[in-house]
N, C-alpha and C positions, 0 to 999 in steps of 0.2 A: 714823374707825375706829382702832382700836390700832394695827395693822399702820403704817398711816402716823405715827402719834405716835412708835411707837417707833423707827420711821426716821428721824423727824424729829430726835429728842433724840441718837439714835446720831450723826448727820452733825454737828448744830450742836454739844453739849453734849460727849457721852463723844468725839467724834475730837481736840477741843481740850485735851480733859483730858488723855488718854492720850499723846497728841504734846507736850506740855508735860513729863509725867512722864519720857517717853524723854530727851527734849531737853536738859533742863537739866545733868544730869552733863557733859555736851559742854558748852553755851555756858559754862556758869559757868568751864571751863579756858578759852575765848577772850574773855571779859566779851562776853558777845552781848546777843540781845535777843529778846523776843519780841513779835511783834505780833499779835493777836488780831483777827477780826472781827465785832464783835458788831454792833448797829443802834438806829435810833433808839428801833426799836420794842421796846426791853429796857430803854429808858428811861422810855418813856411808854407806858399802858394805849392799848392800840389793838382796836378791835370787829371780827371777824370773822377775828382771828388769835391765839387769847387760847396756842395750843400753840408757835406762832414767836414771840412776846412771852416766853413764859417760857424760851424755851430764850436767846434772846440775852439775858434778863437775867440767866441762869444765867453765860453769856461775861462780861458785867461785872463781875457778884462774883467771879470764877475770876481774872478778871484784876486785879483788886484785889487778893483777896487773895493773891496771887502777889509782887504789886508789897508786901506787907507785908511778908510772908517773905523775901522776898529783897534787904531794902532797904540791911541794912550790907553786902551783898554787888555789884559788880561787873554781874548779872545785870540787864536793865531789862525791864520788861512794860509794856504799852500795849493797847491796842485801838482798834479805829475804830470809830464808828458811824455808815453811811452811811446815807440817807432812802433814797428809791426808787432806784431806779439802772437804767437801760432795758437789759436784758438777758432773751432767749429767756423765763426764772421769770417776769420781770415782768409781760413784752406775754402768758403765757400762762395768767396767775392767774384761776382763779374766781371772780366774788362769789357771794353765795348770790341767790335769785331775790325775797328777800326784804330786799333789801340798803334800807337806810335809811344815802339819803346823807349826812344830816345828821351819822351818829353818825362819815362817811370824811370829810367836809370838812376839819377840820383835819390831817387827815396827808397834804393832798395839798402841802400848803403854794402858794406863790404863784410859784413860781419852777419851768422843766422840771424833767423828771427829769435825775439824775445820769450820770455817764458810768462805765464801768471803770474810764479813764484818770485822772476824776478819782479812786478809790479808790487807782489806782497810784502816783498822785503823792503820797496822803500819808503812805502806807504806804513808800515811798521817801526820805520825806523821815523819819519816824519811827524807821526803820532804818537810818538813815546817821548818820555823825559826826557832821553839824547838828545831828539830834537826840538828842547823849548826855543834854543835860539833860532831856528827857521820859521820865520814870517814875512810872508807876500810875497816867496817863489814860487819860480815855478821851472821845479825840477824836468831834464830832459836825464830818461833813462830807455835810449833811442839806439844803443849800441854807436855812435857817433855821426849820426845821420845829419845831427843841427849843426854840427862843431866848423862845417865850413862847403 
């Protein structure tokens, strides 16, 4: 239904954009960084979520091209993109009743789901001094769902 698409782009899409546009006048006086979270599924075509696929591959390009604009500058952007991740969204997602698993098998990839912790840990490490050399990826911590 609209209602939820436009919710959906609101949360993932325009709060990235708009918190980016606030932000950067500030980081750029502290050389900061921004870390984005987009997902795998903004990476690769996935069935039965074609409105959450476009919006994190909206986070990709945003975050790209940020990292372009801002690349003789101090300012670093990044993003992460995790695969599933067991959280309340995940254990409580629909499929439709018509669901053909064939077209979900390869996004379940062959390894659990991810954890929080693990998103915390790269987004930690992304935004820390370790990580001043990363600018304008966009990490996949997907358990190896992207890799092939």
């Amino acid at each position: 239904e609209e209602r939820a698409y436009r919710q959906l782009m609101g949360v993932n899409v325009d709060g990235c954009f708009f918190l980016a546009q606030a932000a950067i006048p500030h980081l750029l006086e502290r050389d900061g960084n921004i870390v984005n979270i987009a997902s795998n599924a903004g990476l690769m075509g996935q069935a039965y979520t074609v409105a959450y696929c476009m919006s994190k591959g909206a986070i990709v390009q945003l975050t790209r091209a940020l990292a372009m604009e801002y690349a003789k500058q101090p300012l670093r952007v990044n993003a992460i993109a995790p695969g599933g991740v067991d959280t309340a969204l995940s254990r409580n997602f629909q499929m439709p009743a018509d669901l053909d698993f064939e077209l979900m098998a390869r996004y379940t990839g062959f390894r659990a789901m991810g954890s929080g912790d693990d998103i915390a840990a790269m987004f930690g490490l992304v935004a820390s001094d370790e990580g001043r050399s990363i600018h304008g990826a966009i990490l996949s911590v997907d358990r190896g769902i992207t890799a092939g």
